[in-house]
C-alpha positions as CSV (number, residue, x, y, z in Angstrom):
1,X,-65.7,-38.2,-211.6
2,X,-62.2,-36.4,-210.5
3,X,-59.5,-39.1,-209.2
4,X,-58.4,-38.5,-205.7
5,X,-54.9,-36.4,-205.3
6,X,-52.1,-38.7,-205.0
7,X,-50.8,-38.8,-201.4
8,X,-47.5,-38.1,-200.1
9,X,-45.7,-39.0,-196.7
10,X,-42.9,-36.2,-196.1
11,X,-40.4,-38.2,-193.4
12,X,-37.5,-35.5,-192.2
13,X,-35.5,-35.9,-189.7
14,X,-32.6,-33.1,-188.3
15,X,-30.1,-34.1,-190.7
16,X,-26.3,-34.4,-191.1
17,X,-23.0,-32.8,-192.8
18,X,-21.9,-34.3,-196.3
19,X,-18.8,-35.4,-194.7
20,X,-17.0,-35.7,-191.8
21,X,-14.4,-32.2,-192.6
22,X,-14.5,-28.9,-191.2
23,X,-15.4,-27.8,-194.2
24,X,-18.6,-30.2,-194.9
25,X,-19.3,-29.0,-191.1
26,X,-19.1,-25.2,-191.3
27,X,-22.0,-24.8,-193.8
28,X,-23.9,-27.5,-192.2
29,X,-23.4,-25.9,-188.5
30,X,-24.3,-22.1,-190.5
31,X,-27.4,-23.7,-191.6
32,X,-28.5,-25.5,-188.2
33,X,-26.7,-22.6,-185.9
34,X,-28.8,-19.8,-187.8
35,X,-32.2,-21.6,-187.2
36,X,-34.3,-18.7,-184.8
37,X,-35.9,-22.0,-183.4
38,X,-33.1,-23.5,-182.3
39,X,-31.2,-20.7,-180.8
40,X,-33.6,-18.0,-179.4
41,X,-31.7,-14.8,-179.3
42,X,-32.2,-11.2,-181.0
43,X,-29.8,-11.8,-184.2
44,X,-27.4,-8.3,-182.9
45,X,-26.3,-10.2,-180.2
46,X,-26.0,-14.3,-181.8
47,X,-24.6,-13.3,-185.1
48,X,-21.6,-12.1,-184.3
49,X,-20.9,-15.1,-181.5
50,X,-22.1,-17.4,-184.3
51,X,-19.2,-15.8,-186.6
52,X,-16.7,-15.0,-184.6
53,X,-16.8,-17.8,-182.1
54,X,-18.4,-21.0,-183.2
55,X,-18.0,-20.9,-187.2
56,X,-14.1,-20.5,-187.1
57,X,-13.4,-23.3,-184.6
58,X,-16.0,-25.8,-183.9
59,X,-16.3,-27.3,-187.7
60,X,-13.0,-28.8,-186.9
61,X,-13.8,-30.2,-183.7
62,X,-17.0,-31.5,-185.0
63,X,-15.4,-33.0,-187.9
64,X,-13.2,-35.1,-185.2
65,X,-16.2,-36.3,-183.7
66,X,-18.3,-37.3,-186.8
67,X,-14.9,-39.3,-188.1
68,X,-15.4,-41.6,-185.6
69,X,-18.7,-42.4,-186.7
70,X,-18.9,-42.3,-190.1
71,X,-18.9,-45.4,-192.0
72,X,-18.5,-46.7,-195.5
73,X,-22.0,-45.8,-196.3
74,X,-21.6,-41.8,-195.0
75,X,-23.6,-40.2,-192.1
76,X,-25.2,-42.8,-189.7
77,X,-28.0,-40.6,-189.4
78,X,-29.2,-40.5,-193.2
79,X,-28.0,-43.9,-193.7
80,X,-30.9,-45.3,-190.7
81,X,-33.1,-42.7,-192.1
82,X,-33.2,-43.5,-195.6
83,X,-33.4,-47.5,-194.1
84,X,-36.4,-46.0,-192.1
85,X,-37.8,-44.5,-195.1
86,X,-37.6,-47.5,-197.2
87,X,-39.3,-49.5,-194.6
88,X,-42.2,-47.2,-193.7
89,X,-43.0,-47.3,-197.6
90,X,-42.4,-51.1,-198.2
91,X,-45.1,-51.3,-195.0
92,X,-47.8,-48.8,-196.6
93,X,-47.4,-51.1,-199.9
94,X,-48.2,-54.3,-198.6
95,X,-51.5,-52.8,-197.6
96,X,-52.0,-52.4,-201.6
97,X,-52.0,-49.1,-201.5
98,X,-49.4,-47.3,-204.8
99,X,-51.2,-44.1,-204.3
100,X,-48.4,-43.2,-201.5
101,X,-45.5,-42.0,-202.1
102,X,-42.8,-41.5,-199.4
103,X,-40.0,-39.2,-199.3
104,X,-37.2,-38.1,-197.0
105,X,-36.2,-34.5,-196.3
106,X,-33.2,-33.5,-193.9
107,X,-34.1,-29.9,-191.6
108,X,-30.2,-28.8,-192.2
109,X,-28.3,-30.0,-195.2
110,X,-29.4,-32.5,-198.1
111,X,-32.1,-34.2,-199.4
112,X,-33.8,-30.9,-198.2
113,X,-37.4,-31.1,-196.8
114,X,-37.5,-28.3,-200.1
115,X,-36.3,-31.2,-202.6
116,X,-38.1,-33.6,-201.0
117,X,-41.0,-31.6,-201.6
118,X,-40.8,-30.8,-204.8
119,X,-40.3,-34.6,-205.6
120,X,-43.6,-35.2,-204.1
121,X,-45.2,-32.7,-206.4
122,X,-43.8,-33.9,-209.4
123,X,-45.6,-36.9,-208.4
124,X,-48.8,-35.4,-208.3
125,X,-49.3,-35.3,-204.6
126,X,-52.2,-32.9,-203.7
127,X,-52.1,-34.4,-199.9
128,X,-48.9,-34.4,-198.2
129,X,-48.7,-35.6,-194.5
130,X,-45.1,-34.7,-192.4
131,X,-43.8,-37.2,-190.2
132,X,-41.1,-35.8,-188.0
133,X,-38.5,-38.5,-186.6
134,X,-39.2,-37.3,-183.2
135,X,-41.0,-38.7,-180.3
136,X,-41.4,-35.5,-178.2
137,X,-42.2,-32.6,-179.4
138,X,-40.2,-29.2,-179.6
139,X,-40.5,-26.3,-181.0
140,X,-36.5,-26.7,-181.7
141,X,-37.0,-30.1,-183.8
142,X,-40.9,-30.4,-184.7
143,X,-41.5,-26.8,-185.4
144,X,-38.8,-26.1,-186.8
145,X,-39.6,-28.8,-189.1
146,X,-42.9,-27.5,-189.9
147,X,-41.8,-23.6,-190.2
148,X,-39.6,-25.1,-193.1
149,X,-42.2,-27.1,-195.1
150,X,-44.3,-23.5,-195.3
151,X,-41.1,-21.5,-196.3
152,X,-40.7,-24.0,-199.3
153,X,-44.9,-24.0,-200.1
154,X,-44.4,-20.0,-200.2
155,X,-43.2,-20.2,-203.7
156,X,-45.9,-22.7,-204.6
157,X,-48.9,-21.5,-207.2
158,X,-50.7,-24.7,-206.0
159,X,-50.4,-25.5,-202.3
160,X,-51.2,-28.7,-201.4
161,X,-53.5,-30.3,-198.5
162,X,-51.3,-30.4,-195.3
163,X,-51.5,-32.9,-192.4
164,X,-48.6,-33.3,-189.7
165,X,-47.8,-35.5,-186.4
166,X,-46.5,-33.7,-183.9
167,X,-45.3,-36.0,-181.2
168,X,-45.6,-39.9,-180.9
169,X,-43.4,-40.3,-177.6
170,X,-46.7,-41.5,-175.7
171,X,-48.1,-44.3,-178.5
172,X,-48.6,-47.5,-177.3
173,X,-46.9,-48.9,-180.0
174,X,-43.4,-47.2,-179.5
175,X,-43.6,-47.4,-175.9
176,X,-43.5,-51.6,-176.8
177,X,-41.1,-51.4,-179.5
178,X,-38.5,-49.8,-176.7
179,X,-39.6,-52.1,-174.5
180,X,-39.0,-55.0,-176.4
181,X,-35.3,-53.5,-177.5
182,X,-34.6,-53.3,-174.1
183,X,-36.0,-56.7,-173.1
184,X,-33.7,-58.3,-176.1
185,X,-30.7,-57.0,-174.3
186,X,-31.6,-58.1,-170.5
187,X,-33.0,-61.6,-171.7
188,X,-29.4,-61.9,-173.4
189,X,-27.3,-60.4,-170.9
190,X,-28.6,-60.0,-167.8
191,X,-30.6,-56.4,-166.5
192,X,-28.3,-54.2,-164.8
193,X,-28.1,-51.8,-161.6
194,X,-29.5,-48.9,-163.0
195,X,-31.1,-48.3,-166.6
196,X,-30.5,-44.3,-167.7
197,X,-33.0,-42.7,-170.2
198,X,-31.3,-39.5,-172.1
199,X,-33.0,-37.3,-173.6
200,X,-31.5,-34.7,-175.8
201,X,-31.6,-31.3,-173.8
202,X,-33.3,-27.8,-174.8
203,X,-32.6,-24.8,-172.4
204,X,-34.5,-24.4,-169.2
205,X,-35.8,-20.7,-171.0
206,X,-37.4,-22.5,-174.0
207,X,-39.3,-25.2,-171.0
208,X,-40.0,-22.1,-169.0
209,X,-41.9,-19.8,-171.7
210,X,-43.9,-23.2,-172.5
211,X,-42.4,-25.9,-174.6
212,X,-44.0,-29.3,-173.6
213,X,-40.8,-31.3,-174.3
214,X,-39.8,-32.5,-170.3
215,X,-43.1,-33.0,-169.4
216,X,-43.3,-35.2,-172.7
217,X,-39.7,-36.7,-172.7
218,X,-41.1,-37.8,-168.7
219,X,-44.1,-38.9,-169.8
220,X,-42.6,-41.5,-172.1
221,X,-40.1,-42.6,-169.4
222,X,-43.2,-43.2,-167.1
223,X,-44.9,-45.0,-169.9
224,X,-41.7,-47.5,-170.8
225,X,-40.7,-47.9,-167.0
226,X,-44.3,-49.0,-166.8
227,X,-44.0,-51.5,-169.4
228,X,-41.0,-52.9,-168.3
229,X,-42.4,-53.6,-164.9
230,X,-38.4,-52.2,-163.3
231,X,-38.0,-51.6,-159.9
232,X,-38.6,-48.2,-158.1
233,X,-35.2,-46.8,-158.1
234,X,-33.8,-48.8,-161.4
235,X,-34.3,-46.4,-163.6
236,X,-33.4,-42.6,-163.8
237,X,-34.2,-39.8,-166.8
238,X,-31.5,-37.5,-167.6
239,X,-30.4,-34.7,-171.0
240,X,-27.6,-34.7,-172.3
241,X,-25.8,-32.0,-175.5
242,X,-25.8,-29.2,-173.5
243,X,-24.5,-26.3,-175.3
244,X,-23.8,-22.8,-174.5
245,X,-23.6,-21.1,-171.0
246,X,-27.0,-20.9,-170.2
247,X,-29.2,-22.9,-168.0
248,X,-30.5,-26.3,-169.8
249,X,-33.1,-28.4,-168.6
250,X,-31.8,-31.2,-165.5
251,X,-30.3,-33.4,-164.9
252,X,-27.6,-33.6,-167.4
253,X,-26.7,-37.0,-168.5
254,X,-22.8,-36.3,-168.2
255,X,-23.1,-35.9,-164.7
256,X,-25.8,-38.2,-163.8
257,X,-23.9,-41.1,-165.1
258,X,-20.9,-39.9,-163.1
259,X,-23.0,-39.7,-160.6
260,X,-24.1,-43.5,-160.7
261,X,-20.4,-44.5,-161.1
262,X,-19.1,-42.6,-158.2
263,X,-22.0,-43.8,-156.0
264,X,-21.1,-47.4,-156.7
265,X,-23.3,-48.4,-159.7
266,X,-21.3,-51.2,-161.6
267,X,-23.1,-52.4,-164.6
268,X,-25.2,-49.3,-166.2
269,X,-27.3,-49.1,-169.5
270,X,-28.5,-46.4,-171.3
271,X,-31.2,-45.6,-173.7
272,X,-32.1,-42.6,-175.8
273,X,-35.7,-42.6,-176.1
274,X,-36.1,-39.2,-177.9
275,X,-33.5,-40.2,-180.9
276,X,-35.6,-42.2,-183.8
277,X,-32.0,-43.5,-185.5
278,X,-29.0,-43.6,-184.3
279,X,-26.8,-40.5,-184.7
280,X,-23.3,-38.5,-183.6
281,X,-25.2,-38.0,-180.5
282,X,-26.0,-41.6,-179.3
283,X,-22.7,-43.2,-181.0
284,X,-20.5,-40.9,-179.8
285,X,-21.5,-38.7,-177.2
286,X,-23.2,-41.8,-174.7
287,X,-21.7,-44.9,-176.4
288,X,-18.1,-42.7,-176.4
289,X,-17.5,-40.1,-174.0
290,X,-20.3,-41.2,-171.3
291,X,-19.0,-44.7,-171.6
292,X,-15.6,-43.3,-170.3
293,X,-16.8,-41.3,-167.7
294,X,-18.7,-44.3,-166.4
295,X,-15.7,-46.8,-166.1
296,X,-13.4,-44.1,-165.1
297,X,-15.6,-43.2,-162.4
298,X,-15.4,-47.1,-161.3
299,X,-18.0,-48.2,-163.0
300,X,-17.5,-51.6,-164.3
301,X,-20.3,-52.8,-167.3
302,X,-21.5,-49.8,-169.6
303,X,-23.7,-51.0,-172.4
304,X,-25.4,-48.6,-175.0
305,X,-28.9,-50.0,-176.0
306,X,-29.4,-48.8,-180.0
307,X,-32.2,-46.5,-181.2
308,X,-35.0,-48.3,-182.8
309,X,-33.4,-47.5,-186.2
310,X,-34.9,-50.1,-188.9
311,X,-36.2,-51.8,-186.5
312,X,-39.8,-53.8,-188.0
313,X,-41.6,-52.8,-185.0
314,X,-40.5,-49.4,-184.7
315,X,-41.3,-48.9,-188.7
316,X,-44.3,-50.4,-187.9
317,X,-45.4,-48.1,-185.4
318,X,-45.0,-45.1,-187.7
319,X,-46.8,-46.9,-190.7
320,X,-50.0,-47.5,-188.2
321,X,-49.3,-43.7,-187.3
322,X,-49.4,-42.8,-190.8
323,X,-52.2,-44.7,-191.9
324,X,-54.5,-43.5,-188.9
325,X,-53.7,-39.9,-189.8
326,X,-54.3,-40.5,-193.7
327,X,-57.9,-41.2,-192.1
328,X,-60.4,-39.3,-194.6
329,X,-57.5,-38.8,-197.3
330,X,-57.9,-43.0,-197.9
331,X,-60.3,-44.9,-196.5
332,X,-59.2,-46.4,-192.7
333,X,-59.5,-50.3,-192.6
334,X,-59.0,-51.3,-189.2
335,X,-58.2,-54.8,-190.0
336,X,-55.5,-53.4,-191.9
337,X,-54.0,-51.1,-189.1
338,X,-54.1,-53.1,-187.0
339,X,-51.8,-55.9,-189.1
340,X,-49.3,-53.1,-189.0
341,X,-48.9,-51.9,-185.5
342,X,-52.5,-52.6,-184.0
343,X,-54.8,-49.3,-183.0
């Protein structure tokens, strides 16, 4: 009788620049910049903005921003991922499983969902299931994510089985883990006027030819404002990293939480539901420059609430996730779920 494939779990998330230089962020920015998922133009007319424009100046302002983030371990971003990674696969074992192996692949720079890949091959996995690290899907994150496990399997003679989870934003078991991160804070501190939700943005065009992402990025703020039981009016959904001229989805955060400041919100906190670990994005774009804009608008109390990160409940939310969509691959105990996350 043949032995079953050994599995794999293929965790990626977007991914980060080797350092925090112009010139770790010019390839990195190349890479992420050139993705047709991500920016949506015919090549004639992106190209030479991409070369001309961004590529000889933004690296350096970039690099600025990522200096004041980095730490002693590198990128905040593969540092929480790799923690993520570790405790997604220390949560699979203790189910007594060794026949899963987990690996970590950044979309844009290194370790490469390609390396990542080939790592799980060369550990005999015939099954491989992808777990992006994000909650909504788009098909500027998640698909693009998927469109570059098939360019790698393209030069494979053997192909392995392929499963993939392609949002998570509305699980019961994330919507708690934000919950309780949140709760932690006002049980602390004190709740504050207003809570703000941010979202990373995607251009009204990508939303109006069909990508699900507001209507999924809402549906999780309904679900979490639901579980915390807040007021009517307490909480408020914006998108923030606008880039480019052209239209992105609304509100932006930038605004909004000027908005709240000049409107005579005092103590505001935010939370970015659609980041999985924290990132340049979170640390220094809300806990940075929208802190400023809050208590220079005359706000008084800004407090950033942290991504789920490492968080146990948070990695065990996407071990449950995992093991339910491994169902058929290994057999599903439900005694055993459920002591990781619940069903």
């Amino acid at each position: 009788m043949c032995a079953l494939p050994q599995i794999g779990v293929l965790v990626c998330n977007l991914g980060t620049p080797e350092g925090p230089t112009a010139g770790d962020l010019r390839p990195y920015l190349r890479e992420f910049l050139s993705d047709r998922r991500v920016v949506e133009m015919p090549r004639i007319q992106w190209l030479p903005i991409l070369y001309s424009f961004i590529l000889p100046f933004r690296p350096r302002k970039s690099a600025k921003l990522y200096q004041e983030i980095w730490t002693k371990e590198g990128s905040p971003l593969l540092v929480l991922s790799r923690k993520v990674r570790d405790g997604i696969e220390q949560a699979l074992q203790r189910e007594g499983d060794p026949t899963i192996s987990v690996e970590l692949g950044m979309r844009y720079g290194n370790p490469s969902i390609g390396s990542a890949l080939q790592t799980l091959r060369e550990a005999g996995c015939g099954r491989i299931l992808v777990l992006p690290l994000y909650p909504q899907y788009s098909a500027s994150t998640a698909a693009s994510t998927f469109d570059a496990v098939w360019d790698e399997l393209k030069s494979w003679r053997v192909v392995p089985e392929i499963r993939s989870i392609r949002e998570y934003g509305a699980d019961p078991g994330y919507i708690a883990a934000l919950a309780a991160s949140i709760r932690e804070l006002w049980h602390r501190e004190g709740e504050p006027e207003k809570l703000l939700l941010s979202f990373h943005g995607i251009p009204k065009r990508y939303a109006d030819s069909g990508d699900p992402y507001p209507e999924q990025c809402q549906e999780t703020a309904r679900l979490l404002f639901a579980e915390l039981g807040a007021p009517v009016g307490q909480c408020e959904v914006s998108f923030q990293s606008v880039f480019g001229r052209e239209e992105w989805i609304q509100p932006p955060t930038d605004k909004t939480v000027e908005r709240l400041a000049q409107s005579g919100v005092r103590s505001l906190d935010v939370v970015c539901p659609g980041f999985s670990v924290d990132c340049l994005e979170t640390l220094e774009e809300i806990n940075g420059q929208n802190r400023e804009i809050f208590l220079e608008g005359g706000g008084a109390q800004f407090r950033y609430i942290p991504c789920l990160n490492d968080r146990e409940d948070h990695v065990d939310t996407l071990a449950r996730l995992i093991r339910r969509n491994l169902d058929g691959w290994i057999p599903l105990d439900p005694a055993a779920v459920s002591s990781i996350g619940g069903l």
